[in-house]
C-alpha positions in Angstrom: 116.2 88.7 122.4 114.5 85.7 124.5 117.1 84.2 126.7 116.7 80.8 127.5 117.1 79.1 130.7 120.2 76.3 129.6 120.0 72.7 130.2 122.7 70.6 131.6 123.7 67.8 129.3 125.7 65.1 131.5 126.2 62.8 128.8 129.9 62.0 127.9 130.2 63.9 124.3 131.7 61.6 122.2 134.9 62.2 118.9 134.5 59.9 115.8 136.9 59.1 113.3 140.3 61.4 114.1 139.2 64.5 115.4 141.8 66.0 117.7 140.1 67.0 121.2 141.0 69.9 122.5 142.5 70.3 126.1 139.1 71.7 127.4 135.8 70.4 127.7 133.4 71.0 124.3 130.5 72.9 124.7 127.9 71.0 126.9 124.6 72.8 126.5 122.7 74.2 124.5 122.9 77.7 123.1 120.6 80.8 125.1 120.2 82.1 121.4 117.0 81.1 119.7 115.7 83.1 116.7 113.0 82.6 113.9 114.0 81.8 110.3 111.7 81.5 107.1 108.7 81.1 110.0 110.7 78.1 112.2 112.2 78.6 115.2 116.4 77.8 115.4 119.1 77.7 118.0 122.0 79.5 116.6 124.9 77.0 117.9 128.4 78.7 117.7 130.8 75.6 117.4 133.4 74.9 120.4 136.9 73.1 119.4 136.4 69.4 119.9 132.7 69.0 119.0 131.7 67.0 115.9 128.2 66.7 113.8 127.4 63.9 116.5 127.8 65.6 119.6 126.0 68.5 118.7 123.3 66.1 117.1 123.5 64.5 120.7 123.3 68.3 122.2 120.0 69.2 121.0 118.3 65.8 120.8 118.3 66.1 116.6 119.5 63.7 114.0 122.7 64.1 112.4 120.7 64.1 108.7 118.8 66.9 110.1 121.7 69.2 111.0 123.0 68.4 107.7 119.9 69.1 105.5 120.0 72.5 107.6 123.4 73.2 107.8 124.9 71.4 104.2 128.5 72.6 104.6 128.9 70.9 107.7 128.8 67.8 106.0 132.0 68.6 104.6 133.9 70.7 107.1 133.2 71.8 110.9 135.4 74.5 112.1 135.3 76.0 115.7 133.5 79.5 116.0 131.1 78.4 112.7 127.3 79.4 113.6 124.9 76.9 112.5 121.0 76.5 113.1 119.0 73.9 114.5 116.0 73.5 114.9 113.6 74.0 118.5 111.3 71.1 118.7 107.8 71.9 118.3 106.4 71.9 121.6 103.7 68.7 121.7 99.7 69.6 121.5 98.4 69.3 124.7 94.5 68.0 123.2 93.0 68.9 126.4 94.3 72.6 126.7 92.0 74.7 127.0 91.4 78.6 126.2 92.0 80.7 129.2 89.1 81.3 131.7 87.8 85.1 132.6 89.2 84.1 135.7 92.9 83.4 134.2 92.6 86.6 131.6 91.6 88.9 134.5 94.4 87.9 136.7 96.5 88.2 133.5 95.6 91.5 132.7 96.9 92.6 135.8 100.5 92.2 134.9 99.8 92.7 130.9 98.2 94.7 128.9 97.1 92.8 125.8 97.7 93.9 122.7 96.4 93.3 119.4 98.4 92.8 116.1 97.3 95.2 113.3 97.7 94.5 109.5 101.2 95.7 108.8 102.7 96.2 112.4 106.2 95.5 113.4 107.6 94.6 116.7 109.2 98.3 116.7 106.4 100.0 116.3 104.8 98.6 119.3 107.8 98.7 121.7 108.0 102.5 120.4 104.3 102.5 120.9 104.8 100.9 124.3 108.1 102.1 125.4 109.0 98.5 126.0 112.3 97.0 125.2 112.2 94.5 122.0 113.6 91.8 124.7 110.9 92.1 127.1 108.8 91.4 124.4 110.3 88.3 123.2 110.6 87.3 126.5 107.1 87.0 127.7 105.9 86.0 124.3 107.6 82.3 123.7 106.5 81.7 119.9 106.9 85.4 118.6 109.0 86.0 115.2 109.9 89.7 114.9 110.3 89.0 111.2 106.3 88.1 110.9 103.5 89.1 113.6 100.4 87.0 112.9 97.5 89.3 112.0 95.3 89.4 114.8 97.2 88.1 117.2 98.0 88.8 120.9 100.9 90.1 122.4 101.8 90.5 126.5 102.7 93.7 127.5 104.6 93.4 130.6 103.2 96.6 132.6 106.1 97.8 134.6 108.3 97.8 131.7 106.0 100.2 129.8 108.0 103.3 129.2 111.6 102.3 130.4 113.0 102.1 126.9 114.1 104.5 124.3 113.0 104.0 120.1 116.7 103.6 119.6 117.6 100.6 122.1 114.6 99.4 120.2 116.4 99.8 117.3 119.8 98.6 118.6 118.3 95.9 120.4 116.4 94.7 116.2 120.0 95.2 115.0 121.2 92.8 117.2 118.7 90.5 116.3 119.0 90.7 112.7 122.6 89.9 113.2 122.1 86.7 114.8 120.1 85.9 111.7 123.1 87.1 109.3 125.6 85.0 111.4 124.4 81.4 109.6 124.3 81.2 105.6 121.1 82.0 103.8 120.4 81.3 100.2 121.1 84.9 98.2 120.2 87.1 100.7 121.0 88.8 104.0 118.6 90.1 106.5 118.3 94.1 107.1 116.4 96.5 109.8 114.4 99.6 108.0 115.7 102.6 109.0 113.7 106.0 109.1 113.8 107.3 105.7 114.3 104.1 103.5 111.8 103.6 100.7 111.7 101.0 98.4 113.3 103.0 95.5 116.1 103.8 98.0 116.8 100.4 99.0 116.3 98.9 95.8 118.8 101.5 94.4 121.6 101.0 97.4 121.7 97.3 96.6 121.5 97.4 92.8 118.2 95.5 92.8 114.9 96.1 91.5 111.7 97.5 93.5 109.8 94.1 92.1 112.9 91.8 93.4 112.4 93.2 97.0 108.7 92.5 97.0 109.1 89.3 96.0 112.1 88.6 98.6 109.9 89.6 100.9 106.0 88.3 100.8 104.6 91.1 98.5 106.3 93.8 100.3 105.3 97.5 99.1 105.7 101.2 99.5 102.8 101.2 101.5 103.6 97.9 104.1 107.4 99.3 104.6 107.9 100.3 107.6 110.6 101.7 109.8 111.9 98.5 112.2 110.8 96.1 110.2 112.9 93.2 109.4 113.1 92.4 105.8 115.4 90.6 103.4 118.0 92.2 100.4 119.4 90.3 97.8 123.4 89.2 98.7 125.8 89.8 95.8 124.7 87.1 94.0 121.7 88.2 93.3 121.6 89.4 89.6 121.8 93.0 89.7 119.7 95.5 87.7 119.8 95.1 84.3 121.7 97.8 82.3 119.2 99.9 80.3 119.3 100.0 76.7 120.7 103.0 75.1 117.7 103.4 72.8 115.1 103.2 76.1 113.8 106.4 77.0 115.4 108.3 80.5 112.7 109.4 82.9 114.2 111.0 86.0 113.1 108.9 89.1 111.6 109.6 92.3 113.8 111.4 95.1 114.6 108.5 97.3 112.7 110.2 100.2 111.5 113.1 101.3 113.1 116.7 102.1 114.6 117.1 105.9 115.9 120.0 107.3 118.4 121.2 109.4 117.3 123.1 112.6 118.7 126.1 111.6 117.5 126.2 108.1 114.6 128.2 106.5 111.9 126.3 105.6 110.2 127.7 102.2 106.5 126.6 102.4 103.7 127.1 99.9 100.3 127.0 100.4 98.0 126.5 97.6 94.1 127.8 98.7 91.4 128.3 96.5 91.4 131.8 98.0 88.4 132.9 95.3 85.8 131.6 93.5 84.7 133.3 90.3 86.7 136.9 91.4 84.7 136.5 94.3 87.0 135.7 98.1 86.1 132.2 99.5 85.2 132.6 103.3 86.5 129.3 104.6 89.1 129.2 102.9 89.9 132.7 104.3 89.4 131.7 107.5 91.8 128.6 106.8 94.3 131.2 105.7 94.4 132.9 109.2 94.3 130.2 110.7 97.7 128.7 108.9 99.3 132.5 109.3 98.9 132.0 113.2 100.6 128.6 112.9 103.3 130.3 110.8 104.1 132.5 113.5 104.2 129.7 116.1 106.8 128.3 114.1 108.5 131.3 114.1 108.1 132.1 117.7 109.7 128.5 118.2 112.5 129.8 116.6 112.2 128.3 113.1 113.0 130.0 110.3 110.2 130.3 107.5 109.1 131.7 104.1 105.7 131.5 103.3 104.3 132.0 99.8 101.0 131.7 98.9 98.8 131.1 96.0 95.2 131.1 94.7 93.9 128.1 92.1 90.8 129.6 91.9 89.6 126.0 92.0 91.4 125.7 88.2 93.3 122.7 87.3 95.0 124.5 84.8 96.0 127.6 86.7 97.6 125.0 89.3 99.1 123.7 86.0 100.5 127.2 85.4 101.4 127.6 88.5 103.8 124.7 88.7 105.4 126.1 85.8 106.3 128.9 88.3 110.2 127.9 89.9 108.5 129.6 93.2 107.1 126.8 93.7 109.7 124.1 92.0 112.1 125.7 95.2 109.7 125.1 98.0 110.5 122.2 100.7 106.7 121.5 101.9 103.9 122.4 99.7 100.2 122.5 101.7 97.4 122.5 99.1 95.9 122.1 97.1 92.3 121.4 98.2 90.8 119.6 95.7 91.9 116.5 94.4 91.1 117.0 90.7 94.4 120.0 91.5 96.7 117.5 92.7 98.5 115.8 90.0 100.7 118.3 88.4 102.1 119.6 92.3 102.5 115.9 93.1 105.0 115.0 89.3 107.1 118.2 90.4 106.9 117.2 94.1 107.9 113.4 93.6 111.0 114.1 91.4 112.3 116.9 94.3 111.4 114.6 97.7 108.6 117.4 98.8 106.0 116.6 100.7 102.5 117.5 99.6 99.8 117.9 102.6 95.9 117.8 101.4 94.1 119.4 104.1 91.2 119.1 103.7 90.0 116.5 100.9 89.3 112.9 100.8 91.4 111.6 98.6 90.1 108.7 96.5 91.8 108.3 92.9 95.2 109.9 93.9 98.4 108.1 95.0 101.2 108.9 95.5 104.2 108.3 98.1 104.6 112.4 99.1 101.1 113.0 100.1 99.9 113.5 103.4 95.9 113.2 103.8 94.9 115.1 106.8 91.0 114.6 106.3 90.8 111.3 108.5 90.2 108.0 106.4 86.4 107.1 105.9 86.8 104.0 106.1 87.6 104.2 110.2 84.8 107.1 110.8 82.5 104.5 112.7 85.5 101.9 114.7 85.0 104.4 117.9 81.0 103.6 118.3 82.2 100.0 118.1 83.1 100.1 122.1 79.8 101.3 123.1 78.0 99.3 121.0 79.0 95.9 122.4 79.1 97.5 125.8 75.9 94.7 126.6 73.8 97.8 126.9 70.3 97.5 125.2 70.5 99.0 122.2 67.4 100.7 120.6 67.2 102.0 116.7 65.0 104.9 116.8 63.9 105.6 112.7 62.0 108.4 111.6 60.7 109.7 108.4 64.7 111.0 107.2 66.8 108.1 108.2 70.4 108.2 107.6 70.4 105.0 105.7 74.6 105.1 105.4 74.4 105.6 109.4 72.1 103.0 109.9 74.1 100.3 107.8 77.2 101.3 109.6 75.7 100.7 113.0 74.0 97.5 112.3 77.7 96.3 110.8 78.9 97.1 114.4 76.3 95.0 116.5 75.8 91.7 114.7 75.7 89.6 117.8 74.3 91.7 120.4 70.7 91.9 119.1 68.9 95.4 118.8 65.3 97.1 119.3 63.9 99.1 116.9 61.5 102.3 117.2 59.9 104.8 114.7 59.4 108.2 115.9 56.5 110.6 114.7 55.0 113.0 115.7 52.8 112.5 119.0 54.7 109.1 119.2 54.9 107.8 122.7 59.0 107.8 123.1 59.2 107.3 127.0 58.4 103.8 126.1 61.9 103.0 125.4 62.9 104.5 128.4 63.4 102.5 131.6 65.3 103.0 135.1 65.9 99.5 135.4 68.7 99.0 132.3 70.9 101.5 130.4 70.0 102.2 126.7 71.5 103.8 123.6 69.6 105.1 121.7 70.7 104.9 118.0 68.9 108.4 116.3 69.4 107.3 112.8 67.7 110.7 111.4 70.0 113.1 109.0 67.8 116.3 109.2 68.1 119.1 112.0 65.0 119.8 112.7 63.8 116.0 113.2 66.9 115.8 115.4 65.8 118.6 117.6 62.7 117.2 117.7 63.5 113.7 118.6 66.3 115.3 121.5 63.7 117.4 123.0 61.0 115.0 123.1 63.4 112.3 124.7 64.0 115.3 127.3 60.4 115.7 127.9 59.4 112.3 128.6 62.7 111.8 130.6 61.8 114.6 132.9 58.0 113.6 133.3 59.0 110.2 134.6 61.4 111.9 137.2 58.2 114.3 138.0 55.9 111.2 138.8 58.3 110.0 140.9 60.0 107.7 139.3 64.1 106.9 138.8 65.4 108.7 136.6 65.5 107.0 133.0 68.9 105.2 132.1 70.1 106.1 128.6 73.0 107.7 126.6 72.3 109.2 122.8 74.2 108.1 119.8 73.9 110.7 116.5 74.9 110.9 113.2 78.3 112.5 111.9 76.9 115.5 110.5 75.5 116.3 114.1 79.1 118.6 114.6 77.3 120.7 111.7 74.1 121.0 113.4 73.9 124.9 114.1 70.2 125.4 114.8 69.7 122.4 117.8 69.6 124.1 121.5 73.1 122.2 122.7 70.7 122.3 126.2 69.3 119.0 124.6 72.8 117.4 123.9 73.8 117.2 127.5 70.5 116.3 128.9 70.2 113.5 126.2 74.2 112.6 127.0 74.5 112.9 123.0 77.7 111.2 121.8 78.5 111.5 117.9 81.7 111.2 115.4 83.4 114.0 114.1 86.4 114.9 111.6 87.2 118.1 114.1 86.0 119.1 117.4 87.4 122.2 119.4 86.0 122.9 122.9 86.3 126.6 123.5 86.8 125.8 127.2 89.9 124.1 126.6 93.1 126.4 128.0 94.9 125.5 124.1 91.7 126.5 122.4 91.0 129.6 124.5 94.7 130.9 124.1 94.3 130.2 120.4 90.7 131.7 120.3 92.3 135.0 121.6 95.2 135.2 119.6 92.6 135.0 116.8 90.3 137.5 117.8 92.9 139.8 118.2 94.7 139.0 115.0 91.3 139.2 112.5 88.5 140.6 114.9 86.4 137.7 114.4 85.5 133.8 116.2 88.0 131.6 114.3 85.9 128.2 112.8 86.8 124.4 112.3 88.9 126.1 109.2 91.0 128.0 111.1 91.7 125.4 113.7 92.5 122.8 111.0 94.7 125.8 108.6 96.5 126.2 112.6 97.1 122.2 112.5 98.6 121.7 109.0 101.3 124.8 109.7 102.3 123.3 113.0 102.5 120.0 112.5 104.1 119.3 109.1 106.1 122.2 109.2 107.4 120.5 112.8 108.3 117.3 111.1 110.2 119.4 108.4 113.1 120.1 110.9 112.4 117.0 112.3 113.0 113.8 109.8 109.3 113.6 108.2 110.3 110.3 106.7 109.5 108.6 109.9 108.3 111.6 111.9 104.7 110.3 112.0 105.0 106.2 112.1 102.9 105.1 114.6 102.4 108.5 116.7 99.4 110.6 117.6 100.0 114.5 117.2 97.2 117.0 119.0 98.4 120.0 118.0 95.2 121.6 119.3 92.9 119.5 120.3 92.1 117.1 117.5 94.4 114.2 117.0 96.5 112.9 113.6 97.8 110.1 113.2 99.0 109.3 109.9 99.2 105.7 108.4 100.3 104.5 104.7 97.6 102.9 102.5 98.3 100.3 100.5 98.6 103.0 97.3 101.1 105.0 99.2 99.2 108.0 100.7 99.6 108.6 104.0 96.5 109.1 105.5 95.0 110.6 109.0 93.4 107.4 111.0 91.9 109.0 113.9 88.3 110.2 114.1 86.6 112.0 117.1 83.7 110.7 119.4 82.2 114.4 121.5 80.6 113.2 123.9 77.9 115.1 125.9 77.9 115.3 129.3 74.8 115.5 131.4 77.3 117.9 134.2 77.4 120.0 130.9 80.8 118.7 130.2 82.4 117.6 126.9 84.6 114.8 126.6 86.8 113.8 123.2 87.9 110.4 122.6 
């Protein structure tokens, strides 16, 4: 918590009326202790023998009305050891302050790293992001309330404390936080630090409360915005509880309270739902996801985990994956991965919400179902461009080259990322004149807003052309990095020659460089498994067995909050929407090396 540096008060404190003084001194200054209630920022004040409501008044420079109107019991009694709160003055506006200077943000960032507050963060989750303890934090940040982290806001990250701290002093250090706010009375309720695993049901149900009392408690609060750390607020006894349903009111059994953890040694019994064929005919990437999945079974296994796999084909028919829910195979399982198309989902997801069991889409968007037991691995569309944003306002120039089969979704997306830097614009046929967009003198990306192959490869190799006839007159080479569309992964016919030399960069669900050591072991394993290449199928069927059946023996309640998992080479990290799904935020840039190297970001 921030420690405060005390201040000597050298005023005599003075008694009124009869109150005994003790036979030592009161308190004289103020308490270290400084927390933030309902959005204002309070001493807590534990009360020595011999002090009165004036010399604390006197203390802290406050009026004795306003400890009162803050405190009301004190009007009426004061004991010693009480906790009370009052107020921190507002520090005055200084009208001539000004925002800092590059100057003063450089030499800042040398000691900090600065962080910015996303919608729905909690002081945990970036000290567990961080490694930094929760006091640090306060510490270097004077006004911050770990109840309620402005939106867009700004935290220092002391550098050299990055790393030093464990998630559960974190969590110790919140506890003993939310204490100080527990010590002085509230009005019907106490304040409580999320654990892993709570849901709303759960804590709604532990405190004999309603999911709709919590939310309003606590500023709208949802499934969704939970989130382990967090500091929220639970009705106190006094708080009506539930009211007793009426015997007349139909009984629906209600949701587990969270989902299905194991023990280490236990045997997980996973089910994998695949539409293996379609019309009596074998699907081959789902096939290929299949094997894929099998070798991440037996990674599991080899880890020494214990599992049971059983696997079934919908067919891509809602109501044989309404049959097979019927099945009590499937009732028993503890992680169910499948199916893969959304219009399969809800009969697995009313089975697998009233038994805790996760349910992993791998490979769908999900758009119309919610639920709190789904995992979307498929990252979310609405972050597929954020990674172009860096580049983009780079100060580069930026030039949009059109062509007869723009990308019009592409181009939207990239003007949406570049309103104030300004942009050039080119249109590329046939015979055109590119190398006029091409200069030694500044860098360039190039925007190629086409969404057909063979304009692509056209466009990429003559870029390459007129980039090598400039170096052949003599000239610097031309300054300039490529930016495609994200159906380039899916390009098969394009010479990749013409990605390097361009320096091609481009977003991507899945990317797996066959040079990388995991990829290469994997690769092999593979080959010598099903005598074939595996494909982005079988890397992503690989990802889904390792990873969720990880976090089975692991607690999958919060096993993903606010981590990035690689098992291979493309990263997950998992975030709750505001509808309950949890779904996979991180997209890939490839980038293109012109020393025929490929980075991912």
């Amino acid at each position: 918590m921030r420690m405060y540096r005390p201040i000597l008060i050298t005023a005599a404190c003075l008694c009124i009326g009869l109150t005994p003084v003790s036979a030592s001194a009161p308190q004289s200054q103020k308490s270290e202790t400084i927390v933030y209630i309902g959005g204002e920022k309070f001493y807590i004040h534990t009360v020595q023998p011999g002090q009165t409501l004036y010399s604390i008044a006197r203390l802290y420079g406050v009026s004795e009305q306003t400890l009162v109107a803050y405190n009301p019991t004190m009007a009426d009694v004061l004991k010693a050891d009480q906790n009370v709160k009052i107020p921190v003055p507002a520090p005055q506006m200084q009208p001539d302050e000004a925002p800092l200077t590059a100057r003063q943000e450089k030499k800042l960032r040398k000691k900090f790293i600065l962080h910015t507050v996303e919608a729905h963060e909690t002081l945990y989750a970036i000290s567990k992001r961080y490694g930094i303890s929760v006091e640090t934090l306060l510490e270097d940040n004077e006004n911050l309330d770990p109840t309620h982290l402005t939106i867009g806001g700004t935290l220092l990250v002391r550098k050299k404390e990055v790393g030093k701290t464990s998630n559960a002093e974190n969590l110790a250090e919140l506890e003993e936080y939310k204490e100080k706010l527990n010590s002085v009375p509230t009005d019907g309720f106490r304040y409580y630090v999320v654990r892993p695993g709570d849901t709303m049901y759960s804590l709604a149900h532990t405190n004999r409360t309603t999911e709709q009392t919590l939310s309003e408690l606590n500023e709208g609060l949802s499934s969704a915005t939970l989130k382990a750390g967090a500091i929220i607020k639970l009705p106190t006894a006094d708080v009506p509880a539930t009211a007793e349903q009426p015997a007349d009111t139909l009984t629906v059994r209600p949701p587990a309270e969270k989902l299905l953890t194991l023990a280490p040694d236990a045997a997980l019994r996973l089910s994998l739902l695949l539409p293996a064929t379609t019309d009596g005919r074998p699907n081959a990437s789902y096939t290929e996801f299949y094997q894929g999945f099998l070798l991440g079974v037996d990674r599991l296994r080899r880890d020494g985990r214990s599992v049971r796999l059983d696997v079934f084909d919908t067919a891509h028919d809602p109501a044989k994956v309404a049959t097979l829910v019927a099945d009590s195979t499937l009732a028993r399982s503890q992680l169910i991965v499948g199916p893969v198309y959304e219009d399969e989902l809800a009969p697995v997801l009313r089975i697998a919400e009233q038994e805790g069991i996760p349910v992993v889409s791998p490979l769908a968007t999900i758009d119309h179902t919610h639920s709190d037991v789904l995992f979307q691995m498929a990252p979310d569309p609405a972050r597929k461009y954020a990674k172009l944003a860096r580049p983009l306002n780079s100060g580069r120039r930026v030039v949009l080259i059109y062509s007869q089969h723009t990308d019009t979704a592409f181009e939207q997306a990239v003007k949406a990322l570049i309103p104030d830097v300004g942009y050039e614009t080119f249109r590329y046929e046939q015979g055109s004149n590119i190398g006029s967009i091409l200069s030694a003198r500044d860098s360039a990306l190039l925007v190629v807003l086409s969404g057909k192959e063979t304009e692509v490869d056209s466009i990429l190799a003559a870029l390459a052309s007129a980039s090598s006839n400039i170096i052949a007159r003599g000239h610097s080479a031309p300054q300039y990095d490529v930016i495609g569309g994200p159906h380039w992964n899916r390009f098969d016919n394009i010479d990749r020659n013409l990605f390097f030399k361009n320096r091609v960069t481009f977003i991507s669900t899945y990317h797996a460089k066959r040079d990388d050591e995991r990829i290469r072991t994997f690769d092999n394993r593979y080959i010598s498994a099903f005598g074939s290449l595996p494909t982005l199928y079988s890397y992503r069927g690989y990802d889904a067995a390792v990873l969720f059946g990880s976090a089975m023996f692991d607690d999958i309640n919060g096993f993903f909050d606010d981590e990035t998992f690689t098992p291979l080479q493309t990263p997950y990290r998992f975030t709750r929407t505001a509808d309950g799904n949890r779904v996979n935020t991180e997209w890939v840039r490839v980038v293109y090396n012109d020393n025929y190297t490929i980075t991912l970001e």
